[in-house]
C-alpha positions as CSV (number, residue, x, y, z in Angstrom):
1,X,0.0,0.0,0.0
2,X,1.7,3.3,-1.0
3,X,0.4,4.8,2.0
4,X,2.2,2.5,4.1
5,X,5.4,3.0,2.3
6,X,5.4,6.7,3.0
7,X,5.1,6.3,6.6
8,X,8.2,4.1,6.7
9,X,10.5,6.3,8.1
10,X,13.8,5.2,9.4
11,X,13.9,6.8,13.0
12,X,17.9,7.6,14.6
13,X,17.9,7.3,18.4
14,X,19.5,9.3,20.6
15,X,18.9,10.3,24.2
16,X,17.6,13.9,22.4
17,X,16.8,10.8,19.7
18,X,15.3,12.6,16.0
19,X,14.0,10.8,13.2
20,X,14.5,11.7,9.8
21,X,13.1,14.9,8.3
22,X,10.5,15.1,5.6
23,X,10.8,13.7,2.7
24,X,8.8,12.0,-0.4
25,X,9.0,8.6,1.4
26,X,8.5,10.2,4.7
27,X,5.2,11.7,6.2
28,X,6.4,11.8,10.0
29,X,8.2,15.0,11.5
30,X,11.6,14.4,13.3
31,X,11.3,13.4,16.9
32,X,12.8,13.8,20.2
33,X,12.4,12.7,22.9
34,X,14.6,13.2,27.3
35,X,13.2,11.7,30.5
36,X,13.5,12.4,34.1
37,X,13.7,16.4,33.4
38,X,11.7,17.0,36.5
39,X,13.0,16.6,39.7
40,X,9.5,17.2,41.9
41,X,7.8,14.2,39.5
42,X,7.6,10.8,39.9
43,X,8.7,10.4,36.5
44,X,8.8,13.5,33.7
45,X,9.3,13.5,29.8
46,X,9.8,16.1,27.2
47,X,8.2,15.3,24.0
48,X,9.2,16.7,20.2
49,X,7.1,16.3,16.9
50,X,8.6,18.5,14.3
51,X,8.6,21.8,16.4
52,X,5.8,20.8,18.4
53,X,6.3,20.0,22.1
54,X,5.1,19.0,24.9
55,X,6.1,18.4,28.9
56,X,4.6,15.9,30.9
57,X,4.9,15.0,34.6
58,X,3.1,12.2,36.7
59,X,2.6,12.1,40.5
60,X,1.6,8.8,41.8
61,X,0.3,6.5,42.7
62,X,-0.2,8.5,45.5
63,X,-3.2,9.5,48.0
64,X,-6.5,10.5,46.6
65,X,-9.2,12.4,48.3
66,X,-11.9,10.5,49.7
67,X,-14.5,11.9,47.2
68,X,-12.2,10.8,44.4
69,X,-11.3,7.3,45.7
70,X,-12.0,4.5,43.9
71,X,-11.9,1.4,46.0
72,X,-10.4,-1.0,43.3
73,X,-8.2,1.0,40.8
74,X,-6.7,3.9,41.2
75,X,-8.4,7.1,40.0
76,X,-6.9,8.8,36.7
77,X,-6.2,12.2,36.2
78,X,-4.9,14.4,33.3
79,X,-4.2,18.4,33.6
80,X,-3.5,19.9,30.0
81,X,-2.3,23.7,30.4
82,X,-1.8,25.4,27.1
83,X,1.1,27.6,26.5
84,X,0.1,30.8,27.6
85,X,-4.2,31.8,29.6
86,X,-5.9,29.2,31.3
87,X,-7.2,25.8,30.3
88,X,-10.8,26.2,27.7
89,X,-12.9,23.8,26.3
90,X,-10.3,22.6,23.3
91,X,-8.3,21.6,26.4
92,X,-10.8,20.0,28.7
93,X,-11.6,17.6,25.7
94,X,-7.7,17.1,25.3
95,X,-7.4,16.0,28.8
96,X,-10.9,13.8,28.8
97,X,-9.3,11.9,25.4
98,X,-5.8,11.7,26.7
99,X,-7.5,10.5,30.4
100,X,-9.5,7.9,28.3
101,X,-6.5,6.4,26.5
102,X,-4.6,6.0,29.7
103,X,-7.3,4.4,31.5
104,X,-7.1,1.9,29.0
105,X,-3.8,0.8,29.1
106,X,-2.9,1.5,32.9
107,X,-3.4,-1.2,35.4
108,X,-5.0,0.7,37.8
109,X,-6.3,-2.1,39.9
110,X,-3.1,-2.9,41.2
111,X,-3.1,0.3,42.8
112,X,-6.7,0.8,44.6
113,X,-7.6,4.0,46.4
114,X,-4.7,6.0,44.8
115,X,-4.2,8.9,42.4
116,X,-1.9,8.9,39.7
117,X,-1.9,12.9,38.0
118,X,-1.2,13.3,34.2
119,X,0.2,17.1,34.0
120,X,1.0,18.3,30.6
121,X,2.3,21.2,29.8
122,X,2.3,22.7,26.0
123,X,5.6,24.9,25.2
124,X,4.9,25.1,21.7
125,X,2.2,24.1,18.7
126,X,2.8,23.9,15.2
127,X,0.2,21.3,14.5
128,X,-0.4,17.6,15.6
129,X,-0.5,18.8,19.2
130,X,-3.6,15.7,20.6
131,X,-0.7,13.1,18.9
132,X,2.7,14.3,20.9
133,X,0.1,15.4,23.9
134,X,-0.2,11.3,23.9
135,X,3.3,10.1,22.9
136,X,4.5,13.0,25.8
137,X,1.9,11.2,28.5
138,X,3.3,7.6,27.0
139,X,7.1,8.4,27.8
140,X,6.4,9.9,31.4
141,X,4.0,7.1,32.4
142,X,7.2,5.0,31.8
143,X,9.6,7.3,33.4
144,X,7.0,7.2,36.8
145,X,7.2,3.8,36.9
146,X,3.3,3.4,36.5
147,X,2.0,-0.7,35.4
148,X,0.6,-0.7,32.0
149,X,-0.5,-3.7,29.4
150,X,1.1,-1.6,26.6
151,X,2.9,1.2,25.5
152,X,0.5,3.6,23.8
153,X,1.0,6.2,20.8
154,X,-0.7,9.4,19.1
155,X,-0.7,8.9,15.3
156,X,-2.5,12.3,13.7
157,X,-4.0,12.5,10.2
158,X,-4.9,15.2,7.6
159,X,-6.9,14.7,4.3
160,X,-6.7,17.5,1.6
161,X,-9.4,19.0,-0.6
162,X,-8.2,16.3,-3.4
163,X,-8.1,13.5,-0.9
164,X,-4.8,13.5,-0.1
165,X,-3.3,12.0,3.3
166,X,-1.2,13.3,5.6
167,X,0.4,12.0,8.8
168,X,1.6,14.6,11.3
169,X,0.3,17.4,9.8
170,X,1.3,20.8,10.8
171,X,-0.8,23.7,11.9
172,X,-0.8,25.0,8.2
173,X,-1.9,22.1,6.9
174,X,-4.9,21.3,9.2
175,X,-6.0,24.2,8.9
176,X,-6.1,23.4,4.9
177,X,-7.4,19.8,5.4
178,X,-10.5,18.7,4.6
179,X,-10.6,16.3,8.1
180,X,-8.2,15.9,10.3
181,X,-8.0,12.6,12.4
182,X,-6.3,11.5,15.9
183,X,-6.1,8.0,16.6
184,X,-4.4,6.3,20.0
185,X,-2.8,2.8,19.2
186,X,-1.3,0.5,21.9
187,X,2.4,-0.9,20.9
188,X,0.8,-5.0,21.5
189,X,-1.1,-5.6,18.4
190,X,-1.4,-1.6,17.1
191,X,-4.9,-1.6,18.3
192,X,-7.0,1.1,18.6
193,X,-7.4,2.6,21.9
194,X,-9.0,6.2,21.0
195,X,-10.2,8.3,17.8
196,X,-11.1,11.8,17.9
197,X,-12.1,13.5,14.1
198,X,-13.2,16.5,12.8
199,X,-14.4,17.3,9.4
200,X,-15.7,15.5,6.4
201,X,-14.3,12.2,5.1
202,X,-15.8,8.9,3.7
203,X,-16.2,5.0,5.0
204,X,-13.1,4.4,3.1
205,X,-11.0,7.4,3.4
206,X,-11.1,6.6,7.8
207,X,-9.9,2.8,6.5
208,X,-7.0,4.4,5.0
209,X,-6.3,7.3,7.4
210,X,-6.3,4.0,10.0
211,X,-4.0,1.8,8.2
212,X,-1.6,5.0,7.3
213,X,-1.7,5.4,11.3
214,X,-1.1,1.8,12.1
215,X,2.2,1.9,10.3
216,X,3.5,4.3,11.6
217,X,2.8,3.5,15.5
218,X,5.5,0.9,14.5
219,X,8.3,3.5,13.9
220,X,6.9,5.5,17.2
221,X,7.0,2.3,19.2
222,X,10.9,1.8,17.4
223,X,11.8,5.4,18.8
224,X,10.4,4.6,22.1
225,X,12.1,1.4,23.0
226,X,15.3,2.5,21.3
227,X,15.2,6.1,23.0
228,X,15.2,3.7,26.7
229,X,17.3,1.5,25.7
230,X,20.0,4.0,25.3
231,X,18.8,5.7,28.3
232,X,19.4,2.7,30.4
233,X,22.3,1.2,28.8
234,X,24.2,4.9,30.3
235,X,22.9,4.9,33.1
């Protein structure tokens, strides 16, 4: 599928690891990706799509309130402040997506009666900003320690007026596209976890925009485990 062939992009790690920039074979933005930043956090990650990035810290598992507690998992929260004014409704929705795909991969049972705090911070957007919101979230969950089934992953799509697709679009081109699509795929079986769209776009076209997505969560999930293993292998 030539759609699949464009998202095969050969990804470089380094601790700052970046993958290759754009190209006609290539449809993801360079990435990077540094852990532990944070000192106050039980685990912190710095995230980097292209020249969109985002900060992420997570407390816990730690105490919850009683009207919060959950007697058999732990109870999930995710903060998204944007870059500059407080948090509106495009961020409340973030946080409710992001909390959603979390929930679904954390194993919160093992920790009942706990809170563990998503806090993500935007430093800068220039489009894609739901996808390395998740990828961001992903990396810190790690850092913190927190149980999950899977490693999870932000895969963002744009079609064009002439049906054209897209992966990691930037704000120009979204605000061109036609649809834009966000999906969350856990690193197991690239399953889908979450999809958020917006816009016009056909039976087919969300087949596509799907299976573009799922091949490229495999070079995310390559970035990931090759970003920690050079962590580790310093350390």
């Amino acid at each position: 599928m030539e759609v699949a062939k464009r998202a095969d992009a050969r990804l470089s790690t380094d601790t700052r690891t970046e993958s290759s920039p754009r190209s006609p074979v290539c449809s993801l933005r360079h990435f990077a990706c540094e852990q532990n930043l944070l000192s106050r956090p039980d685990g912190s990650a710095s995230f980097l799509q292209g020249d969109t990035s985002v900060l992420a810290g997570v407390y816990g598992p730690a105490e919850v309130k009683v009207s919060k507690e959950i007697f058999n998992k732990a109870t999930l929260e995710v903060i998204l402040r944007p870059k500059i004014g407080l948090p509106g409704v495009a961020e409340k929705s973030r946080e409710r997506l992001i909390r959603n795909t979390c929930e679904a991969v954390v194993l919160g049972g093992l920790h009942p009666r706990t809170s563990i705090t998503v806090v993500l911070q935007v430093v800068s957007d220039t489009g894609s900003l739901l996808a390395c919101c998740l990828n961001a979230a992903c990396m810190a969950l790690v850092d913190a320690g927190v149980p999950m089934r899977a490693l999870f992953c932000g895969v963002s799509c744009a079609l064009d007026s002439d049906g054209n697709l897209v992966l990691d679009p930037t704000t120009k081109q979204e605000k061109e596209a036609r649809a834009i699509l966000t999906f969350a795929l856990d690193s197991v079986e690239q399953k889908l976890l979450m999809s958020t769209t917006k816009g016009l776009y056909s039976d087919a076209e969300l087949q596509q925009c799907l299976a573009a997505a799922q091949a490229a969560s495999q070079h995310i999930f390559r970035f990931y485990r090759e970003s920690l293993q050079r962590r580790y292998s310093k350390s």
